[in-house]
N, C-alpha and C positions, 0 to 999 in steps of 0.2 A: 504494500500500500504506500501512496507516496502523495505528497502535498505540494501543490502546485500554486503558483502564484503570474498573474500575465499584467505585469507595469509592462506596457509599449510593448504587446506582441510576444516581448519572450516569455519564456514557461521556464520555472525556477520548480526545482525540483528537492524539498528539503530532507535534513536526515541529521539524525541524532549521533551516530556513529563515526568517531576518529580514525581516521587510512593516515596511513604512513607518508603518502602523498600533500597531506595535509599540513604536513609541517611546512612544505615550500608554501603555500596556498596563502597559508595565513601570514609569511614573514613578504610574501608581496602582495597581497590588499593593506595592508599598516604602511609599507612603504608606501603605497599607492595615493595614500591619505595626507601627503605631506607634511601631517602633523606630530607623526610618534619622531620622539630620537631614537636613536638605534638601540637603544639597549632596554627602553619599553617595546622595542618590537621583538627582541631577544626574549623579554619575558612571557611575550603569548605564545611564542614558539615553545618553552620551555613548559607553560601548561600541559597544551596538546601532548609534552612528551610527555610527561606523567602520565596523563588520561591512556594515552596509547601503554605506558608503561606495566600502570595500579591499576588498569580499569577502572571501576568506580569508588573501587578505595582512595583514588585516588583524590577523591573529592571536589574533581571537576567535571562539570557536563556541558556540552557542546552540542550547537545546531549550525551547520553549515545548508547553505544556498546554492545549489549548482545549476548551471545553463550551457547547454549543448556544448559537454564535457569540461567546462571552466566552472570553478567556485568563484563566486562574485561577492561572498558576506556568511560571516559569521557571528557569533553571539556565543560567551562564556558564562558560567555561572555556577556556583556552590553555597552549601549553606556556613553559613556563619561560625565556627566553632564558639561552642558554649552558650547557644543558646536555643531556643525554639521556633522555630518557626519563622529565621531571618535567614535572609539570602543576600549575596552580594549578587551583581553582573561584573564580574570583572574588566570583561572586553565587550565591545560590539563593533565591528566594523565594516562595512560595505565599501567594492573598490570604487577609486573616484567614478569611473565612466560609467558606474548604476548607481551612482547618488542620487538621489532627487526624484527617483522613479519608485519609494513606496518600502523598498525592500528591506530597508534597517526596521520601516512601524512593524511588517509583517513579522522579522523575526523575531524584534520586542515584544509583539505581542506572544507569538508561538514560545518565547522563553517564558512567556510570565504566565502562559497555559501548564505548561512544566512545570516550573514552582511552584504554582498552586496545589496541583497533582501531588507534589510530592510532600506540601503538608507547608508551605511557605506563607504567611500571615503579612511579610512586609519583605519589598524588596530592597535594597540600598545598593549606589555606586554611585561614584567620585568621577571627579574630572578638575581640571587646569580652569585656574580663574584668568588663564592669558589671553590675551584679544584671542590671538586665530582659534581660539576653542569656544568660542560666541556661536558658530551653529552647533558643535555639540551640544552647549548647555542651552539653547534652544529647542534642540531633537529633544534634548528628556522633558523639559517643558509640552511640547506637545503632544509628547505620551503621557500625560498627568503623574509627570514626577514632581514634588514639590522639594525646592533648598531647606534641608536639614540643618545645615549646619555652613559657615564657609570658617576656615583658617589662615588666615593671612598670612603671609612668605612661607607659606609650609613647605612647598618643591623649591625656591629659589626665592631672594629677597622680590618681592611686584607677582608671586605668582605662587595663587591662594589654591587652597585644596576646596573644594566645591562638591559638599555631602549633599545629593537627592535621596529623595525615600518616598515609598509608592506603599499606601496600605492595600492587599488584594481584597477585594471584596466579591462580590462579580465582576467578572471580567469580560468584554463583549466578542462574540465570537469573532474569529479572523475570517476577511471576506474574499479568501480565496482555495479552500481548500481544504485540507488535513493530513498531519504530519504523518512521515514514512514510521512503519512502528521497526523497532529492533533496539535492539541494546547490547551496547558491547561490554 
């Protein structure tokens, strides 16, 4: 079974499941974003290898986007240690040339179907309070994330850590489909 989504004609094909493949995948849609420095793109890639590693022990879960053999976006997430029913998103990214065409809401959404699913009550993730990270922290905005918390020169002096937090309550269904089932 697989979940499809059609921004502009193409069909995105999603899936829960880490491929070894994956590790290139995701260290060029981060680059692709001109935003990450190299060594926050080192650290998504170093998830994946856990997930690929621990399996689910590893305490990372992953939805990748695929289109006529290319991943075009991904979405991370685990729960919280030591607590109940909190979750982070670690990563979400979409490469630049499908920005703007839907595919980050979809998989925001299909993460925060996941989370809930799996017992998740509120979600939480961060972001750069630096200018070029203004449509990030507008993307969570118009997923109904609300500013948690901000930290001022937390990553670098002018450049603030920026906590959102999403309480789940219902959640509206995604209008395009239904995720691939499997689990690795």
């Amino acid at each position: 079974m697989s979940r499809t989504l059609e921004p502009n004609s193409s069909t995105f094909a999603f899936r829960d499941i880490v491929q070894p493949q994956d590790l290139a995948s995701i260290r060029d849609i981060a680059q692709s974003t001109e935003v990450f420095h190299p060594w926050e793109v080192d650290i998504a890639v170093e998830l994946a290898e856990e997930r690929l590693a621990k399996g689910e022990a590893s305490g990372y879960s992953f939805l990748f986007a695929d289109c006529n053999g290319s991943t075009d976006g991904w979405v991370c997430w685990g729960e919280i240690p030591c607590t109940r029913g909190s979750y982070d998103v670690y990563w979400i990214a979409v490469r630049k040339s499908s920005q703007g065409k839907g595919l980050g809401r979809q998989l925001m959404l299909l993460a925060e179907q996941h989370i809930q699913q799996q017992g998740g009550r509120h979600i939480y993730l961060e972001t750069s309070g630096r200018p070029d990270y203004l449509p990030t922290r507008r993307f969570y905005e118009r997923c109904h994330y609300r500013i948690a918390a901000e930290l001022p020169d937390f990553y670098a002096t002018g450049d603030a850590k920026v906590i959102y937090v999403k309480v789940l309550d219902q959640l509206p269904e995604p209008s395009y489909g239904s995720v691939a089932a499997g689990h690795s």
